[in-house]
C-alpha positions as CSV (number, residue, x, y, z in Angstrom):
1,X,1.2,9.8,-4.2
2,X,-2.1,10.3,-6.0
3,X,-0.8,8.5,-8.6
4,X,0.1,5.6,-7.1
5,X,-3.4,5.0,-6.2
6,X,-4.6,5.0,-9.9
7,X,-1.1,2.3,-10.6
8,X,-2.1,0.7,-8.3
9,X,-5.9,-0.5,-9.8
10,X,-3.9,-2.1,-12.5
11,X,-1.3,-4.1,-10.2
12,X,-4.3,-5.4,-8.4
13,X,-5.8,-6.6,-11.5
14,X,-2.8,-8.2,-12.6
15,X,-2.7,-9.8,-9.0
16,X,-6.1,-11.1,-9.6
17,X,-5.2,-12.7,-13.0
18,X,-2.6,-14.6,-11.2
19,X,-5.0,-15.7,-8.7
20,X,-7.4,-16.9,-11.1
21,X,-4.9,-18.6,-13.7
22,X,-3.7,-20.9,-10.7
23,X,-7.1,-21.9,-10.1
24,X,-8.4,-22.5,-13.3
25,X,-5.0,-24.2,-14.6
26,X,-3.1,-24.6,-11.3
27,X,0.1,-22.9,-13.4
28,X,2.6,-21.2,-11.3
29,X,6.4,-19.4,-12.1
30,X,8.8,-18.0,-10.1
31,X,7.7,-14.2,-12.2
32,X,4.3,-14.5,-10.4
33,X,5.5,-15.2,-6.9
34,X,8.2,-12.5,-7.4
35,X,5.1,-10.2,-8.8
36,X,3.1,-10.7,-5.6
37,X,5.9,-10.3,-3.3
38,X,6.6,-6.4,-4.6
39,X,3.6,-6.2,-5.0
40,X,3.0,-6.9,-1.0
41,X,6.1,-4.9,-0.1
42,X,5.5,-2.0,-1.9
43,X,2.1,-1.3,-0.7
44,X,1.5,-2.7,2.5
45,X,1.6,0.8,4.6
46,X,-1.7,1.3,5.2
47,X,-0.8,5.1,6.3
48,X,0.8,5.7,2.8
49,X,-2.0,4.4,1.5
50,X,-4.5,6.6,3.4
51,X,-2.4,9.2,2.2
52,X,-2.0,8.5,-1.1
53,X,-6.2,8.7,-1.4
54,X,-6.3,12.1,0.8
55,X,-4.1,13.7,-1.8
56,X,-6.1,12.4,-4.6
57,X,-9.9,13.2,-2.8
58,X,-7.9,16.8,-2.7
59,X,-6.8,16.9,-5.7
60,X,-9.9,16.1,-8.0
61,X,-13.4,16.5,-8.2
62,X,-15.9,14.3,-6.4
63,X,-16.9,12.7,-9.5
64,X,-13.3,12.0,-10.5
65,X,-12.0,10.9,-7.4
66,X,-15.1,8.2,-6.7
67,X,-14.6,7.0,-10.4
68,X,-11.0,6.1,-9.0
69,X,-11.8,4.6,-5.9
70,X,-14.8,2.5,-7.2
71,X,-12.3,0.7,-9.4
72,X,-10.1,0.3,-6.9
73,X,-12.8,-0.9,-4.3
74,X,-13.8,-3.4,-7.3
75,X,-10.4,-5.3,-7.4
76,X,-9.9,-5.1,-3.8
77,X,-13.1,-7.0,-3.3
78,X,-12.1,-9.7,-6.1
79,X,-9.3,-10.2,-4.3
80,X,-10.7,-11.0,-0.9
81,X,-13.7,-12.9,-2.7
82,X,-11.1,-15.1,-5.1
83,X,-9.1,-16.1,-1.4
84,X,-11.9,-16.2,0.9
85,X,-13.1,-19.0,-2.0
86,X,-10.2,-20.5,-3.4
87,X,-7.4,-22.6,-2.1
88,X,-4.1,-21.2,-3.2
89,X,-0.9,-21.5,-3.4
90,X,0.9,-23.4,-0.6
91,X,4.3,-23.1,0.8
92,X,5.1,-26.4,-1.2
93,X,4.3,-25.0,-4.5
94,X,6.3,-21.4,-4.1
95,X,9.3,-23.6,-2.8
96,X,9.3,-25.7,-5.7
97,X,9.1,-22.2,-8.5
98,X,12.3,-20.7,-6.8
99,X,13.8,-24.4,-6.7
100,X,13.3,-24.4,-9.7
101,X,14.5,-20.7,-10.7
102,X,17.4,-21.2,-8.3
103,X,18.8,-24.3,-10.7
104,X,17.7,-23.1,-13.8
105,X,21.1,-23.0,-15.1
106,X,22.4,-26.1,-13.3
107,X,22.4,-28.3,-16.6
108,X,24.1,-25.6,-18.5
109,X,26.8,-26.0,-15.8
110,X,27.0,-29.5,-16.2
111,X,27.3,-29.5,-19.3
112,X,30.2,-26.5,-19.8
113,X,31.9,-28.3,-16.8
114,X,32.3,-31.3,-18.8
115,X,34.2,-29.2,-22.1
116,X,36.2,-27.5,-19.4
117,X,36.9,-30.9,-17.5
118,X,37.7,-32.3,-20.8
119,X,40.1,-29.4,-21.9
120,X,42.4,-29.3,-19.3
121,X,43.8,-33.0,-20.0
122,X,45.0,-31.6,-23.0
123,X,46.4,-28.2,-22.0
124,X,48.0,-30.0,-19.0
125,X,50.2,-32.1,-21.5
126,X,51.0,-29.1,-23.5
127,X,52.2,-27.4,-20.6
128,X,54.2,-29.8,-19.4
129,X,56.5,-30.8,-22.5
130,X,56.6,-27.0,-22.9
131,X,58.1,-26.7,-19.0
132,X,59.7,-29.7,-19.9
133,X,61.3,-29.2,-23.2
134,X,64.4,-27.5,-21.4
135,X,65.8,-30.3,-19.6
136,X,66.5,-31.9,-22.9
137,X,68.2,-31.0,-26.2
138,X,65.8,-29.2,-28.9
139,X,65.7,-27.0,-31.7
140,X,64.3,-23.8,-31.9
141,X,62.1,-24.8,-33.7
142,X,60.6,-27.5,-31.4
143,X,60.6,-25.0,-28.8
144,X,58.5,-22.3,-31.0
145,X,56.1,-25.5,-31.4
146,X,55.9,-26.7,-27.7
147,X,55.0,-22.9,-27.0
148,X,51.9,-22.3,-29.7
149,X,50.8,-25.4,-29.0
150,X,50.2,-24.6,-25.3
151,X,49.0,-21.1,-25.9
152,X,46.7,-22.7,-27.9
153,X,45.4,-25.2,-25.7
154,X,45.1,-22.3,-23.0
155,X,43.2,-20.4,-25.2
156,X,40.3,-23.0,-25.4
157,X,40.6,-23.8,-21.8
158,X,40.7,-19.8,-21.0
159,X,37.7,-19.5,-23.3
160,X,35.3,-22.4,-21.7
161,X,36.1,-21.2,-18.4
162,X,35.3,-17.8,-18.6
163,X,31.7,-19.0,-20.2
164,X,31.9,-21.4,-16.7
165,X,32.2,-18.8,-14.7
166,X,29.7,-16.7,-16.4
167,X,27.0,-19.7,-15.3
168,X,28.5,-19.6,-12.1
169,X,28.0,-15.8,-11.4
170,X,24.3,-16.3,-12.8
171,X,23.8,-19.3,-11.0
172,X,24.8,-17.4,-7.6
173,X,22.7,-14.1,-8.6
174,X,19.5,-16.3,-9.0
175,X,19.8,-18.1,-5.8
176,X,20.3,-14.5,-4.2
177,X,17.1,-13.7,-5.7
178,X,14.8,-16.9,-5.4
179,X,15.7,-16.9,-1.9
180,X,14.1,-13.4,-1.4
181,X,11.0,-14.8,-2.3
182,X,10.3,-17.6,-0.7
183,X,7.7,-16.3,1.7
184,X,4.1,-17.3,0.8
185,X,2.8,-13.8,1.2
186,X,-1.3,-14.5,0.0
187,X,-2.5,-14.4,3.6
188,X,-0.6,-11.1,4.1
189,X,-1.8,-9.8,0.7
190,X,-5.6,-11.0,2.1
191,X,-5.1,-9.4,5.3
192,X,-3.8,-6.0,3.8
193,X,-6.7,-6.0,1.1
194,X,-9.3,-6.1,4.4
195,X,-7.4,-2.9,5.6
196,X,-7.2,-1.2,2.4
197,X,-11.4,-2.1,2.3
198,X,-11.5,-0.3,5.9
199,X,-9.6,2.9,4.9
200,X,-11.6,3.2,1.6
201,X,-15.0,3.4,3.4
202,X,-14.3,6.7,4.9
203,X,-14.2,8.1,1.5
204,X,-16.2,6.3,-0.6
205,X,-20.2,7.0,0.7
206,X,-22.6,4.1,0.6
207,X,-25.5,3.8,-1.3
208,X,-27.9,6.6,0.0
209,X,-31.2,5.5,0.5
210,X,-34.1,7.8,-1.3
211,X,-35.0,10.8,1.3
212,X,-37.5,10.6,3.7
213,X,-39.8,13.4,3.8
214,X,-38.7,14.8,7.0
215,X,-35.1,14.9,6.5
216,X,-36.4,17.9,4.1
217,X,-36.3,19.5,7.0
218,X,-33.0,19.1,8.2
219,X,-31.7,19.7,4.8
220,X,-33.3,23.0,4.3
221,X,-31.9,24.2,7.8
222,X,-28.4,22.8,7.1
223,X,-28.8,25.0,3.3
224,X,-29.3,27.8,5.5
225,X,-26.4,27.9,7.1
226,X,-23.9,26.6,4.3
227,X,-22.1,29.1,1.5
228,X,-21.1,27.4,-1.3
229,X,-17.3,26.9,-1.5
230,X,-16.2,29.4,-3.9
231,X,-17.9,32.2,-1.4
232,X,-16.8,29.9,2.5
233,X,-13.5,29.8,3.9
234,X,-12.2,26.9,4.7
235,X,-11.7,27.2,8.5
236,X,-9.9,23.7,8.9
237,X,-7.8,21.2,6.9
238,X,-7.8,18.0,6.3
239,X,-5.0,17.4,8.3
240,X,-6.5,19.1,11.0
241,X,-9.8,17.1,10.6
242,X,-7.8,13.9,10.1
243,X,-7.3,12.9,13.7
244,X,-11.1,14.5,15.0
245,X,-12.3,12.0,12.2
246,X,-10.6,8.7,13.8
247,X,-11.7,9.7,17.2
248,X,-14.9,10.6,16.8
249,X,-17.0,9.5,13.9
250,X,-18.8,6.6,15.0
251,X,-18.2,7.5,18.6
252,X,-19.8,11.3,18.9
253,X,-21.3,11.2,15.5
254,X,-23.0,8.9,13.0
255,X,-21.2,7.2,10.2
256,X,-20.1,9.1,7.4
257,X,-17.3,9.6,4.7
258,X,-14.5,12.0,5.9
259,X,-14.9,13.8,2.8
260,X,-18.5,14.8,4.0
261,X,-17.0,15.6,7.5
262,X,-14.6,17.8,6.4
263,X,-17.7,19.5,4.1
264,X,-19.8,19.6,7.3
265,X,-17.1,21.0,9.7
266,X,-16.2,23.6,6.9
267,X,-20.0,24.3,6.4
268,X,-19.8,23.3,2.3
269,X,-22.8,21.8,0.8
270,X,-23.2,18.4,1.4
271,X,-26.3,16.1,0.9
272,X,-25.1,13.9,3.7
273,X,-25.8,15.7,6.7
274,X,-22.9,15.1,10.2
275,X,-25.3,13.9,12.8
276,X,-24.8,13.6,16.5
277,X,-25.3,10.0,18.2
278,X,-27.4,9.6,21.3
279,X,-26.2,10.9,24.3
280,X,-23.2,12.5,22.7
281,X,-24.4,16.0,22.9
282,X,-22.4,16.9,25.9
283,X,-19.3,16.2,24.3
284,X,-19.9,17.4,20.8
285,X,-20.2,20.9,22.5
286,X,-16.4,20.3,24.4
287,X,-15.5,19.3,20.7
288,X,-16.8,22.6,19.1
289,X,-15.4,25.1,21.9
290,X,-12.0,23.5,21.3
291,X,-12.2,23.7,17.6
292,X,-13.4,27.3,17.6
293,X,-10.3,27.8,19.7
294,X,-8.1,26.9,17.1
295,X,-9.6,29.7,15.0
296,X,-9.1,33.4,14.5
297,X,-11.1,35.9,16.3
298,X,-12.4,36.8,13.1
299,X,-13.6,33.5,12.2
300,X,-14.1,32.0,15.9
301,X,-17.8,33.2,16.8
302,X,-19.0,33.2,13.3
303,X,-18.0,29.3,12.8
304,X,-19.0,28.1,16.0
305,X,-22.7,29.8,15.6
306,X,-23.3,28.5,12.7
307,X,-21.6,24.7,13.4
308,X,-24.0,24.6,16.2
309,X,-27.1,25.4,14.1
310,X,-26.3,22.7,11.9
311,X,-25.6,20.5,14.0
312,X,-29.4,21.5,15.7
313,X,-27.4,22.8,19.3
314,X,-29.4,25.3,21.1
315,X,-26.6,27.8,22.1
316,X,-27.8,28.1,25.5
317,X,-27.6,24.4,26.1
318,X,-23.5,24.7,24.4
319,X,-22.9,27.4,26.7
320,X,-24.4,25.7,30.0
321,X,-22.7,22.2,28.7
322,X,-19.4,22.4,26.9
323,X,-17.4,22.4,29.8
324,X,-18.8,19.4,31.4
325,X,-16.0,16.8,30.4
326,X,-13.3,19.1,32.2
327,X,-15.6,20.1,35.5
328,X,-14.6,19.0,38.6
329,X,-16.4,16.1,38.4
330,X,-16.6,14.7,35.2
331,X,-18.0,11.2,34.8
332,X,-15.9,8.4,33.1
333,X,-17.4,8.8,29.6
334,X,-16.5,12.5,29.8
335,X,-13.2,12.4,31.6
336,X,-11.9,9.8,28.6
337,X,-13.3,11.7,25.6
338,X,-11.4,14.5,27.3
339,X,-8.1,12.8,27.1
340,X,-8.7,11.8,23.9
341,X,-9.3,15.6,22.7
342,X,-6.2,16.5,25.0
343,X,-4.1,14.2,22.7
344,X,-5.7,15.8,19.5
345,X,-5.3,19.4,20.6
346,X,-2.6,19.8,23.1
């Protein structure tokens, strides 16, 4: 799937070119509205595409991977930008390109109609004094005539027919086709492109702002506690982390790519540091005993210690708090986050 991601920074391209053709020279064909409609139905699964870019971020290096998605990013936004500015086509316009597809071989019909039309006066006649020629004396001879000249009349008729019929059959095939793309699909297409622009964020970073002087702090204390990844084990997988991401970045924790989440929650170096939102605390700590559950006993204390240092938890606040959204009286806040993580880890 990974490499659909890279085919598809050249289909959006090619989309684009389409766009901006029509608006510089308002020229439309039936090829472009048929390219946009594959182009809508092959990729608008915005799970596949999350997929497709998980696969790649595992698959390559950072460098490569953003390289990739930058491009991508770059056409997505021409895209949006070219419709969010530009009229384009209207129902009107794509109905008249597969009209016009549709009856592309209507003239040739005509005309090979005609020929055929005008052959069968002629093989008619022959047919008939051929049927005919026994209800009256005749030689042999006559007969032998009255019979090649009908074969031969059938042969012409035979042979403009089948060439009719031909037309016919392609005539029939394109109106199959033009009819399956009829559907003005550049709203759709705009729609999906916002999606795709939504998904990309959690793996492409933003511009990071120069360092403050005290976040030297924070980084030195989060070096402390992180191995580099040749030497750490990688206590959970991006499938695993998939579903914590969705739920809780942006809700527990501060913004961030999932490719730096899944570096913080496995402890890897990472220069952008997971960070706990206001009053989340509480339910951070019910996060990280239910992760550390999901561990080994050989891995289960040494994780959680260490996720709680970097994350700047005292452990005596964890263990006086991390069972709060399951007491016996949780508030509302806690008692929802709970069923959220009893969705995620049941």
């Amino acid at each position: 799937m990974a490499v659909e991601i890279q085919i598809m920074i050249p289909q959006y391209g090619e989309l684009n070119r389409i766009y901006s053709d029509f608006i510089i020279s308002h020229t439309f064909s039936f090829d472009k509205q048929k390219f946009i409609t594959d182009f809508y139905k092959q990729y608008n699964d915005t799970k596949t595409f999350e997929a497709a870019i998980l696969e790649l971020v595992l698959g390559k290096n950072k460098e490569q991977y953003t390289l990739i998605l930058n491009s991508l990013r770059t056409e997505i936004e021409k895209n949006i930008l070219i419709y969010e500015k530009h009229p384009l086509f209207d129902d009107e316009i794509i109905s008249r390109v597969c009209y016009n597809f549709a009856g592309r071989y209507d003239t040739n019909i005509e005309a090979q109609l005609r020929v055929t039309q005008k052959l069968s006066k002629p093989l008619n006649e022959a047919y008939n004094r051929y049927d005919s020629i026994g209800y009256r004396e005749h030689t042999a001879e006559e007969e032998k005539q009255a019979e090649k000249e009908y074969e031969r009349c059938k042969a012409e008729y035979d042979k403009e027919k089948k060439e009719l019929d031909k037309l016919y059959e392609l005539q029939k095939q394109d109106r199959k086709e033009a009819f399956q793309y009829t559907e003005n699909l550049s709203g759709d297409i705009y729609h999906l492109s916002l999606l795709f622009m939504e998904v990309l964020k959690k793996y492409l970073p933003d511009d990071v702002e120069e360092k403050r002087p005290e976040e030297s702090v924070e980084q030195n204390a989060q070096e402390e506690v992180q191995k580099t990844p040749e030497e750490q084990h990688e206590y959970f997988d991006m499938k695993s982390l998939s579903p914590i991401y969705e739920t809780c970045v942006r809700e527990q924790f501060e913004a961030i790519t999932i490719v730096d989440f899944y570096a913080n929650i496995n402890l890897y170096p990472c220069k952008n540091r997971l960070k706990i939102k206001a009053r989340e605390k509480i339910r951070v700590c019910y996060l990280i005993f239910l992760m550390s559950e999901k561990l080994s006993k050989q891995y289960k204390d040494e994780w959680r210690d260490k996720i709680l240092k970097l994350l700047d938890i005292d452990e005596s606040y964890y263990k006086s708090k991390y069972k709060e959204p399951v007491s016996d009286f949780p508030s509302d806040s806690n008692q929802k986050f709970a069923k959220e993580m009893e969705s995620i880890f049941r």
